[in-house]
N, C-alpha and C positions, 0 to 999 in steps of 0.2 A: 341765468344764461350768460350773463358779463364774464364766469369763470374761463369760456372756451373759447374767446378772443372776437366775438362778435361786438359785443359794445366797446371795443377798444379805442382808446383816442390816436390819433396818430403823432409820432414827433415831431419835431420842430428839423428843420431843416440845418444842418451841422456847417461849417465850414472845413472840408477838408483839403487845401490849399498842401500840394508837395512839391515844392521849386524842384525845377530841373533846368538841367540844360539845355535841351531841345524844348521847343515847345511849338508842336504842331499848327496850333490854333494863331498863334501870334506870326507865326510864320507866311499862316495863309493871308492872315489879313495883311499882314505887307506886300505880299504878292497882289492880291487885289486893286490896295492901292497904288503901288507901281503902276495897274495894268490900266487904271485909272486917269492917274498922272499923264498914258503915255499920250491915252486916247485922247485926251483933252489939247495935246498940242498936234496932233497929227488930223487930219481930213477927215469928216462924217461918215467916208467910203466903210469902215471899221464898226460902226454901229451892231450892224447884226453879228458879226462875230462877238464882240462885247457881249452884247446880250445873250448869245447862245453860253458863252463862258458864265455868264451870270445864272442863269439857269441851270448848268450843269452844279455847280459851287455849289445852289441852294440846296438843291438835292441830295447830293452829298453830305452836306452837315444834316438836313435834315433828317436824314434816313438811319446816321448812326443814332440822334436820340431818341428816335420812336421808337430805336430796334432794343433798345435796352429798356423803355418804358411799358412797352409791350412784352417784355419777358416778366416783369417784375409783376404786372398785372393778371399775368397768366397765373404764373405763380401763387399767387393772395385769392384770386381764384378758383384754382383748381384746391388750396386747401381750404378753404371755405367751402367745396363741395363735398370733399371726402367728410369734413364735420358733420356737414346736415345728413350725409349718407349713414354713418356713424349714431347718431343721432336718431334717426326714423330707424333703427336697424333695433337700436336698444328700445324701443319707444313700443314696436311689434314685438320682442322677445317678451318684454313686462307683459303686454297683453293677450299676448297666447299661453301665457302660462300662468295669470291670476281670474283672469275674465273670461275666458273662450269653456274651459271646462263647466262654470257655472250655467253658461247660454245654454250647451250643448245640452248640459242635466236639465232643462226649465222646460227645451224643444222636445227632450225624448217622455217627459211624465210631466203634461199640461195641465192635469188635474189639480199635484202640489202645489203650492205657494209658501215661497217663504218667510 
C-alpha cells in the first residue's frame, strides 16, 4: 500500500525567500508600529480604537493563512478519498468476478462439495 501515497513521509519545509520591492508584510508592521509609537505619546482616550485596529490586523493576516492551509488540506484530502474510492472499487470488481460465481454455484446444488 506505501505504492499509492498513503505511507508517505512528508518534506521538509524549503526556504523560498524572493526579494522584492514592495513588501506587504514589512510594510504593515511599520504601520503598526507607527500606530504604536503614536499611541504611546498621546492620551488613553485612543485605547479602544488601538484595540479595534488590533483586532481587525489579526484577522486579516490570520485569515489569508488558514485560507491557503485550508485549501491545501482539502486537497490531500479529497485525493486521498478518490484513492480509497478507487481502491474498494477494484477490491469489489476482483471479488465479483472470482468469488461471487463460486458462492452462487455452492447456494444453487448444496448437496455438492468441493
Amino acid at each position: 500500500m506505501g505504492f499509492l501515497g498513503f505511507g508517505k513521509r512528508t518534506k521538509h519545509r524549503s526556504f523560498d525567500y524572493i526579494p522584492r520591492y514592495y513588501d506587504p508584510e514589512k510594510e504593515e508592521l511599520q504601520e503598526r508600529l507607527r500606530r504604536y509609537k503614536s499611541t504611546e505619546s498621546t492620551a488613553d482616550n485612543n485605547n479602544t480604537e488601538l484595540a479595534k485596529q488590533r483586532i481587525r490586523g489579526g484577522f486579516r493576516r490570520n485569515s489569508r493563512a488558514s485560507s491557503e492551509a485550508t485549501k491545501i488540506a482539502n486537497k490531500k484530502s479529497n485525493m486521498r478519498l478518490l484513492m480509497i474510492i478507487a481502491t474498494l472499487l477494484l477490491i469489489t470488481y476482483y471479488f465479483i468476478n472470482n468469488y461471487l460465481p463460486k458462492i452462487v454455484a455452492a447456494i444453487e446444488s448444496p448437496g455438492v462439495t468441493q
